[in-house]
Every structure is written in C-alpha cells, then in structure tokens.
N, CA, C and O of each residue as an XYZ file, in Angstrom:
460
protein
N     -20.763    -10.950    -14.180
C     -20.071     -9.671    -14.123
C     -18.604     -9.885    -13.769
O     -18.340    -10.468    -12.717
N     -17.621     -9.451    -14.579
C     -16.004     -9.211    -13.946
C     -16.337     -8.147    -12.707
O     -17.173     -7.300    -12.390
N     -14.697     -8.980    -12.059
C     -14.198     -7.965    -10.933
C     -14.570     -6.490    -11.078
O     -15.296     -5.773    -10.389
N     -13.724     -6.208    -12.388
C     -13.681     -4.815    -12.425
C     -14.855     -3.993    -12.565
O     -14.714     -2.774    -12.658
N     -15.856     -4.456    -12.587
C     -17.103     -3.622    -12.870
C     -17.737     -3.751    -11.459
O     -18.362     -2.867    -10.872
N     -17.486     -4.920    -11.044
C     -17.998     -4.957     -9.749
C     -17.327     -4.326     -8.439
O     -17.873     -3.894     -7.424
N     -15.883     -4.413     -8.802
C     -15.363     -3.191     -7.549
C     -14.542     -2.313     -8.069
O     -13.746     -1.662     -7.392
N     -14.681     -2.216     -9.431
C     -13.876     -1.351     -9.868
C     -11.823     -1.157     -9.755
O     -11.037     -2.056    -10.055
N     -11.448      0.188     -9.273
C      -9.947      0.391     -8.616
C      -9.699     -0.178     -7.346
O      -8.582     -0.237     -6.831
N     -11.058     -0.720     -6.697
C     -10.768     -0.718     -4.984
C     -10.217     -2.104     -5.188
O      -9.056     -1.953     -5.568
N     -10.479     -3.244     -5.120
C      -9.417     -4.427     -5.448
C      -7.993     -4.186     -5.368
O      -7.178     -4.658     -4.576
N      -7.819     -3.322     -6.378
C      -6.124     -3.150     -6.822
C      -5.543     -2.288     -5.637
O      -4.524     -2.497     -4.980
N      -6.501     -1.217     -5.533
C      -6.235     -0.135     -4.335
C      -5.924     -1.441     -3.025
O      -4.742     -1.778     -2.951
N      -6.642     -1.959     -2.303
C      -6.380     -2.781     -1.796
C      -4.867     -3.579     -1.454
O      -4.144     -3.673     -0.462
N      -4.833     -4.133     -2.995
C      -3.666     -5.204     -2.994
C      -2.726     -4.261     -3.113
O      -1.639     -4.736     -2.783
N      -2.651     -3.154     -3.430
C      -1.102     -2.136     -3.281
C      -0.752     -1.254     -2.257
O       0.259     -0.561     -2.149
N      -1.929     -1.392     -1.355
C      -1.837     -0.902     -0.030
C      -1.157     -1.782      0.920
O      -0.258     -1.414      1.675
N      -1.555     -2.769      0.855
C      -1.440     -4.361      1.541
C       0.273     -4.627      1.195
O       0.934     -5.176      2.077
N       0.925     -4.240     -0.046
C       2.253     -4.115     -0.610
C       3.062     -3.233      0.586
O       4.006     -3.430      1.351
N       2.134     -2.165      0.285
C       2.934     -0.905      0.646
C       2.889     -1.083      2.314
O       3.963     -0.681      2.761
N       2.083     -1.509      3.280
C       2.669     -1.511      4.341
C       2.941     -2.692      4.774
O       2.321     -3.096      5.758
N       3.939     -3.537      4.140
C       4.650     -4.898      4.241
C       5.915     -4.004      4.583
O       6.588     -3.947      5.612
N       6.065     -2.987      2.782
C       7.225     -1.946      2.824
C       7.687     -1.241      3.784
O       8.766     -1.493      4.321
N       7.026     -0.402      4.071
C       6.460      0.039      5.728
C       7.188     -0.634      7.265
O       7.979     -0.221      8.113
N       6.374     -1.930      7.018
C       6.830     -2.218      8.352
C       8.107     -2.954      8.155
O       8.607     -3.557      9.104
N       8.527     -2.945      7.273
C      10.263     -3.651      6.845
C      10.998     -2.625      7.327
O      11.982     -2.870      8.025
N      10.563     -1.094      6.972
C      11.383     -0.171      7.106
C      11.684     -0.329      8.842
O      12.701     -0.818      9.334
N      10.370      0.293      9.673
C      10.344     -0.056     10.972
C      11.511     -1.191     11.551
O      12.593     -1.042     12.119
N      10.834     -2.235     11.169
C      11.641     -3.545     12.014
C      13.345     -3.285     11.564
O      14.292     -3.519     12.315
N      13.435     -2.823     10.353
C      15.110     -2.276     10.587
C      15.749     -0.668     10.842
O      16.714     -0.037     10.409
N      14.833     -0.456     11.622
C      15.064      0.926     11.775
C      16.823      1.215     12.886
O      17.317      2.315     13.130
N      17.141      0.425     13.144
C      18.322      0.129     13.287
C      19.596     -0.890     12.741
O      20.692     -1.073     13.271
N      19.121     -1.392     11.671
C      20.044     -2.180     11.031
C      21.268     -0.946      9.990
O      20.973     -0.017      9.237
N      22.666     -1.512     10.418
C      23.093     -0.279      9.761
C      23.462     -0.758      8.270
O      23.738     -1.866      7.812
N      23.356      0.511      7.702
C      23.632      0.389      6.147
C      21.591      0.071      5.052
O      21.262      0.237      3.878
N      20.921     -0.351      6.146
C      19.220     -0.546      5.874
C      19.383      0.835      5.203
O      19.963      1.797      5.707
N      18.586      0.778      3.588
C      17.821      1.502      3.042
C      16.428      2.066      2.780
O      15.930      2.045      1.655
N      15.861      2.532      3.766
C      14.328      2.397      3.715
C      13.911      2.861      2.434
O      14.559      3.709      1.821
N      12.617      2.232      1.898
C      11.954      2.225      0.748
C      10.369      2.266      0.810
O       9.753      1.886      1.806
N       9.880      2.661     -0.108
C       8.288      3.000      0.026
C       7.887      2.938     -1.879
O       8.624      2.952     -2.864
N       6.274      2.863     -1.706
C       5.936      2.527     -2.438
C       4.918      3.889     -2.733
O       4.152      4.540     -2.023
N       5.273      3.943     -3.950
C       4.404      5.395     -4.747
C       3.231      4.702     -5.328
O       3.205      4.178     -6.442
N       2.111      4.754     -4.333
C       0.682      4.839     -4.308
C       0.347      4.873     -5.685
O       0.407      3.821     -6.321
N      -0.064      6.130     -6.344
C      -0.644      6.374     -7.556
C       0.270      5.487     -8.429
O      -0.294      4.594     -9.061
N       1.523      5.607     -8.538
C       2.220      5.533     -9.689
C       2.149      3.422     -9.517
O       1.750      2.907    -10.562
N       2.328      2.876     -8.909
C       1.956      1.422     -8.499
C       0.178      1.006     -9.141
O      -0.241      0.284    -10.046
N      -0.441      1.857     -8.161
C      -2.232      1.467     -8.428
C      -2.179      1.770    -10.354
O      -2.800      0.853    -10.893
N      -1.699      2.627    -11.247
C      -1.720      2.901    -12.403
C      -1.036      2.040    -12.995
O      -1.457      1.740    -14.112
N       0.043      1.438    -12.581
C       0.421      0.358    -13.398
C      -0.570     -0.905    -13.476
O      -1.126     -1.526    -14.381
N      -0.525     -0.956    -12.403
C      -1.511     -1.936    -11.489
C      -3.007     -2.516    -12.537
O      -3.463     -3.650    -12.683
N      -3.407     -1.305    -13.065
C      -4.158     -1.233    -13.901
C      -4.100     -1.291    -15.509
O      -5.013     -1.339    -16.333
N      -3.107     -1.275    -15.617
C      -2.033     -1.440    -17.234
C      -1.829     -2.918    -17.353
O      -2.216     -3.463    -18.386
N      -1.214     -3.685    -16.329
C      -0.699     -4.840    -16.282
C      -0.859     -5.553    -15.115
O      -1.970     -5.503    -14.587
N       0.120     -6.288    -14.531
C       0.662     -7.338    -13.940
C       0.779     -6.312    -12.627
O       1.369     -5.264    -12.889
N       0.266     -6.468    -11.138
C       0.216     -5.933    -10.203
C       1.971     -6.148     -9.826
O       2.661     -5.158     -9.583
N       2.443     -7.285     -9.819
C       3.977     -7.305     -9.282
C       4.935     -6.471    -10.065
O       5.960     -6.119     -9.481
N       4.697     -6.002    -11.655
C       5.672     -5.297    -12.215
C       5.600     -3.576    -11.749
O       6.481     -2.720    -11.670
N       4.124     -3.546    -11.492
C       3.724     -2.456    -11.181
C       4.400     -2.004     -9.945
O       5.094     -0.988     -9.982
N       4.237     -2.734     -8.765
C       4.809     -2.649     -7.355
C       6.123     -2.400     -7.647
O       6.512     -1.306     -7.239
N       6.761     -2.930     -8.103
C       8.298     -2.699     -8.540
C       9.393     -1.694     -9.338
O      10.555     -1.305     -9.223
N       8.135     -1.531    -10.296
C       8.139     -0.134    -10.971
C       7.787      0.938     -9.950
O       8.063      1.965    -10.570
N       7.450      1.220     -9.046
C       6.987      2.221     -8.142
C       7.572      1.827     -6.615
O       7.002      2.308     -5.636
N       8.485      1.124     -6.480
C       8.650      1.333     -5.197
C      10.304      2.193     -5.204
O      11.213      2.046     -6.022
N      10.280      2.638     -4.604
C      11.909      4.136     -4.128
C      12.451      3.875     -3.059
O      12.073      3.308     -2.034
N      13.507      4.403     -3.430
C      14.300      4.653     -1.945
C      14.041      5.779     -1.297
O      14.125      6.686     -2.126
N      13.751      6.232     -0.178
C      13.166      7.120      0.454
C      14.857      8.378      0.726
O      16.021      7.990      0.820
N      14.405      9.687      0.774
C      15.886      9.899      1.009
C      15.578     10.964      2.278
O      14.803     11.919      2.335
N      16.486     10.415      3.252
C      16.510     10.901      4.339
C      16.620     12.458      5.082
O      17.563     13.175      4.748
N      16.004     12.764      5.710
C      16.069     14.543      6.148
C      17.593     14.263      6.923
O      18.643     14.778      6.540
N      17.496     13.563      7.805
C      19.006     13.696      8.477
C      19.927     12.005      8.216
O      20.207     11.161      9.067
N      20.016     12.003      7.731
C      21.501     10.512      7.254
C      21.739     10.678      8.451
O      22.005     11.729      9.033
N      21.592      8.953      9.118
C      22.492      8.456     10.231
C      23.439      8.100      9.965
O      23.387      7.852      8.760
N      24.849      7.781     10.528
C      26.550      7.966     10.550
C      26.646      6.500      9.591
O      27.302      6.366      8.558
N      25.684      5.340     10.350
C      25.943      3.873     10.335
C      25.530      3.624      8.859
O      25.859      2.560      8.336
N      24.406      5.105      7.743
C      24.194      4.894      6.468
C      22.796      3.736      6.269
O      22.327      3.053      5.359
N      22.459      4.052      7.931
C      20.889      3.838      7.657
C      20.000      4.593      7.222
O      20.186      5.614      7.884
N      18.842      4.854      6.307
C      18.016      6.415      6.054
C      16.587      5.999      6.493
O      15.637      6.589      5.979
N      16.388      5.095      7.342
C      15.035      5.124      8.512
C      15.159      6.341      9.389
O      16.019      6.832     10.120
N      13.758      6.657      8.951
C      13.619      7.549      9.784
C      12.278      7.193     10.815
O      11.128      7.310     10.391
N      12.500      6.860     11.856
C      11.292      6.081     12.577
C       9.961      6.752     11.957
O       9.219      6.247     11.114
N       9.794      8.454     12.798
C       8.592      9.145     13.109
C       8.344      8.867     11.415
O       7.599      7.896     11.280
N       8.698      9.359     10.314
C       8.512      9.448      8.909
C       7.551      7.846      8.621
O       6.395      7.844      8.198
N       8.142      6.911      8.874
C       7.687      5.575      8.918
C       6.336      5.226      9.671
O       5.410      4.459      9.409
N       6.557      5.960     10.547
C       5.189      5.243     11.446
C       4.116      6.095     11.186
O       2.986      5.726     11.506
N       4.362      7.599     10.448
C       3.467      7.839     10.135
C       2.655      8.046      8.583
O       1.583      8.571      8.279
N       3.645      7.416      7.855
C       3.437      6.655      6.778
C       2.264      5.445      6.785
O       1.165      5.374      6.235
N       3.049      4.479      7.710
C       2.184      3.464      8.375
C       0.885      3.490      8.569
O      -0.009      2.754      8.153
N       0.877      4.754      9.490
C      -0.469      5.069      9.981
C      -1.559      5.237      8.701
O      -2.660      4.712      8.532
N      -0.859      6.110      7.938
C      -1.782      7.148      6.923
C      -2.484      5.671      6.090
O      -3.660      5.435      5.810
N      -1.001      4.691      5.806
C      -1.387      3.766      4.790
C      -2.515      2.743      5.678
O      -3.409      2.165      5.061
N      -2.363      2.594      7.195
C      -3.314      1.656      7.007
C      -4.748      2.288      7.237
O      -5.717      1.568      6.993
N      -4.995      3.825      7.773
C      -5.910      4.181      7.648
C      -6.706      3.910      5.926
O      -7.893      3.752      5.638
N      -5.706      3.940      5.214
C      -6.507      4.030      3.788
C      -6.505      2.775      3.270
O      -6.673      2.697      2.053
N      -6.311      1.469      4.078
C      -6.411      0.298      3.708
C      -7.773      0.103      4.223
O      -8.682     -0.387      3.553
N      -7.885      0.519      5.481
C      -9.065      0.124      6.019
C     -10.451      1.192      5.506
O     -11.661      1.074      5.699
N      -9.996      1.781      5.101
C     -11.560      2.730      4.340
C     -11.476      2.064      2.947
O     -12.624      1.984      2.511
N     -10.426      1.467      1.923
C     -10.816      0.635      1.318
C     -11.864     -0.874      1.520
O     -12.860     -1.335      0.962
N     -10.980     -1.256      2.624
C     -11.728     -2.555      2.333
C     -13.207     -2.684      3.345
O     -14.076     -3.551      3.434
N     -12.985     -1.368      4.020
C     -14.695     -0.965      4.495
C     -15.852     -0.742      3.183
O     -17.019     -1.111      3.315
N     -15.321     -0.065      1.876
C     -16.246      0.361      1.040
C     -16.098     -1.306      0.590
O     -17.122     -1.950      0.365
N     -15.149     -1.748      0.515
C     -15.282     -3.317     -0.547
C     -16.740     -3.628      0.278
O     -17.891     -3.486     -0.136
N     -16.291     -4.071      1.502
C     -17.716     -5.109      2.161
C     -18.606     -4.599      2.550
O     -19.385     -5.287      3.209
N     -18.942     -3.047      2.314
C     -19.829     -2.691      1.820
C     -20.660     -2.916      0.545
O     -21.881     -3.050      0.466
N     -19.654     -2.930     -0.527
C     -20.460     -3.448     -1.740
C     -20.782     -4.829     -1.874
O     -21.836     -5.320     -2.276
N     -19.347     -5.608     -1.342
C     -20.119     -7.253     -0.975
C     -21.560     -7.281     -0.537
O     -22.475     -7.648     -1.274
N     -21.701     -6.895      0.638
C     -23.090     -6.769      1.830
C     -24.354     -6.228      0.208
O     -25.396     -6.701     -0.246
N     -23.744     -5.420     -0.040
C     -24.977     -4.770     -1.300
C     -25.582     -5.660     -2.097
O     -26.785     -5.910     -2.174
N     -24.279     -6.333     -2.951
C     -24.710     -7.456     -3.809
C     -25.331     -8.703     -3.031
O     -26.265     -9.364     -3.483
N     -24.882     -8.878     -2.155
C     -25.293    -10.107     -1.181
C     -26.487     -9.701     -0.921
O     -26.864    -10.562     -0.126
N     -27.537     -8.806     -1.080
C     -28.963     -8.218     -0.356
C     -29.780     -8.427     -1.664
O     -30.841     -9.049     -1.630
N     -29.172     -7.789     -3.067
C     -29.364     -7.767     -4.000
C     -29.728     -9.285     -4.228
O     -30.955     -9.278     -4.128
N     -29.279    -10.768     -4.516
C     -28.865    -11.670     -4.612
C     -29.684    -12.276     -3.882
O     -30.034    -13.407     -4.220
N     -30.257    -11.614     -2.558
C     -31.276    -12.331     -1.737
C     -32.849    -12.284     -2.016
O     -33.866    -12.925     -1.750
N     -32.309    -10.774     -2.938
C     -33.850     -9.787     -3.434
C     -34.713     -9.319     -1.783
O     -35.889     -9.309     -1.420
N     -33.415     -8.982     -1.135
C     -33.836     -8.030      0.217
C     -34.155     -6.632     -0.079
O     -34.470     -5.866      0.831
C-alpha cells in the first residue's frame, strides 16, 4: 500500500504544520529585532499545493507577510500576543494530527499482528 492511502492528507498536514511553526517561532524569537518582518504560512493554501507537487514549492508559495494591527516605529510588524497565539492554535493542530497518525500506525500494527 502507498503512503497516501494509508494516511491519506495527514502526512502532508503534518509536514506543513511542522513548517508553519518553525515560521511561528522565528516570528517570536525576533519579536524585537528592528526592521523583522513577521511571516506565516497559509495552512490550506500550502497543504493544497502540498498535494499538487513538491511540499517545499508549496510552503513557499503560501507563506505571507503578516500585516500588522499597530506598526512599531523601529518597522518591526511582530506582534507578540498575534504570534503566540497562532503558535498555540498551530501546535494544538499538530498534535491532534499526529495523535490520529499513531493511531492509525497502532491500527495497522494490530492488524499485522492479526490482534
């Protein structure tokens, strides 16, 4: 059996989540660097390429510049709270991904034992 039948979108879902809060915590760690552009990665529009092609053209094709509610003076557009709870949301949905993955691992692995 291929990947894709066996976990389907969650794989890719996975690896563009895993992208996206690298993005994430880049923003964070320069949340004071001046002139830092924070950037994020558009979920759907990434996972759909993702699935067309080449996961890195995809990521790239979908990642933005985020544009700021209030512009700091120094022409940084981090916005901490925006970020961390970005963060949050994304790794909550990393981890209910890769909970259903090893769930289906554990399945096939029972299957495989003829448990």
């Amino acid at each position: 059996m291929p990947n894709d039948s066996l976990f389907g979108v969650h794989g890719q879902a996975l690896a563009v989540r895993s992208q996206r809060m690298g993005v994430l915590a880049s923003n964070i760690a320069n949340a004071s660097t001046p002139g830092y552009k924070a950037k994020d990665i558009d979920f759907q529009a990434a996972l759909a390429g993702a699935q067309g092609g080449a996961l890195d053209n995809a990521i790239d094709g979908a990642t933005l510049y985020r544009v700021p509610l209030q512009p700091s003076a120094d022409g940084n557009t981090v916005e901490l709270a925006t970020e961390q709870t970005a963060f949050a949301e994304n790794a909550l949905a990393y981890q209910t991904t890769l909970a259903f993955l090893n769930g289906r691992i554990s399945t096939i692995t029972r299957a495989l034992r003829g448990e």
